[in-house]
C-alpha positions, 0 to 999 in steps of 0.5 A: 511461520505464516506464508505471507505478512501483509502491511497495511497503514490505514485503517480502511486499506486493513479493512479492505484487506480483511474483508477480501480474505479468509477465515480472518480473526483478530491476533494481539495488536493491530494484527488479524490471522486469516488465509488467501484464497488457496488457504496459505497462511497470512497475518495483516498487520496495520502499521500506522502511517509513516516509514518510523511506524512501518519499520517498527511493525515490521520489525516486531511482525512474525517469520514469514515466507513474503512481505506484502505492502498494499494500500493506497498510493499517490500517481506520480503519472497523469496516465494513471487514475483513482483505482488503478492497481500498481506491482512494484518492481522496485522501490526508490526510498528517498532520506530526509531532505527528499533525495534517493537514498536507495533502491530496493527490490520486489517481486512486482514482475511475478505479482503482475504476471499472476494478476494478468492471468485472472483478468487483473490489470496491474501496472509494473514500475518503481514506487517513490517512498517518501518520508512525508506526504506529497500533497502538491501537483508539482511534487508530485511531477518533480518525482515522476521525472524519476520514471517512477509510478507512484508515491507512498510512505511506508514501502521503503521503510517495509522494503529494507526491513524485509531485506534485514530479516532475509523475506522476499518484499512485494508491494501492491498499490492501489491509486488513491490520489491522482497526479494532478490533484494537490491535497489543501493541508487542511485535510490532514485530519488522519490519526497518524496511529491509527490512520482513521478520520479524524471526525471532528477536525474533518467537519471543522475543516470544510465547515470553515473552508467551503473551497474544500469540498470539492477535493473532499469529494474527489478523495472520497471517491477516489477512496471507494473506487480504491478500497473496492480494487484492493479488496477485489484483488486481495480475494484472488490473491494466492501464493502464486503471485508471488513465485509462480506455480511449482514455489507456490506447490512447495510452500504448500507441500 
């Protein structure tokens, strides 16, 4: 049993992931073994985008003491910019036709209380987990009138898995997309397996729609700004933020 399973759906949010942490080697599937930073026990698994590949990761994922969601995430509030890091201290899983269906726990509340500690400014709220991307500035208003922060794909789906297997659920998010930015639908050119760029459909996109550079651009950034946050707090990262000091020396023990 691993002290920690940790979820991520890209493949840029798993390297920021295992390059952050320790002693981290490839296990069969999209997973790799390594350690936090107090040498607790961790497997990263790369889920794909989406709550269906989400769910099936993490129903197929090895025992572990927590789940930890982490990636990028949509800001659902104007205050909130590229790279800023997100606790969920819930999370509201919409169904099909985009209305609440649930609201699930997590452990957003010790996570940030940890972070605030090492110097991390973490923000504390409700994540959205849509079952489809949010790529329009209004969307994205529509759910923030929720009072939730932020908008992912794959924490309900990982959320309500953790709730059936009896594991403690924490979700970190990183802002990748701000709320007023709307993403042209010509950009999705992600492999939703793998969750890599699709080179050639990218080059052919901006070749033939010039407009679109200066979104590319913006998310490109947004992207490094966010990976570079992820990884810096994924190497603090202990068993600590997850239930405080005398849980964490039990684990250990």
């Amino acid at each position: 049993m691993f002290d920690v399973a940790i979820f991520a759906a890209l493949g840029w949010e798993r390297r920021a992931v295992t390059g952050a942490l320790r002693a981290v080697e490839p296990a069969p599937g999209p997973t790799w073994r390594g350690c936090l930073a107090d040498g607790a026990t961790c497997v990263i698994v790369q889920t794909g985008i989406g709550p269906s590949r989400a769910a099936a990761a993490a129903a197929a994922a090895p025992a572990a003491g927590v789940f930890l969601a982490c990636g990028c995430a949509g800001a659902l509030v104007d205050w909130l910019a590229a790279g800023d890091l997100i606790a969920a201290e819930s999370v509201l899983a919409l169904d099909a036709n985009g209305r609440a269906a649930e609201r699930l726990p997590a452990g957003g509340t010790a996570l940030a209380g940890w972070a605030s500690g090492r110097g991390f400014r973490v923000q504390v709220g409700t994540l959205v987990a849509s079952p489809v991307v949010l790529d329009t500035a209004a969307a994205k208003a529509a759910l923030g009138a929720t009072g939730a922060l932020a908008v992912d794909m794959e924490s309900g789906a990982l959320a309500a898995a953790a709730r059936t297997r009896g594991i403690p659920f924490t979700g970190l998010r990183v802002v990748l997309d701000e709320a007023g930015l709307t993403l042209p639908p010509e950009l999705a050119v992600m492999d939703g397996a793998s969750g890599e760029l699709r080179a050639g459909r990218a080059v052919a996109a901006l070749a033939l729609r010039p407009r679109l550079w200066r979104v590319a651009a913006r998310l490109a950034r947004g992207q490094r700004v966010a990976a570079r946050g992820l990884a810096t707090i994924m190497a603090a990262l202990d068993m600590e933020a997850f239930a405080g000091p005398a849980t964490a020396s039990a684990a250990g023990a």
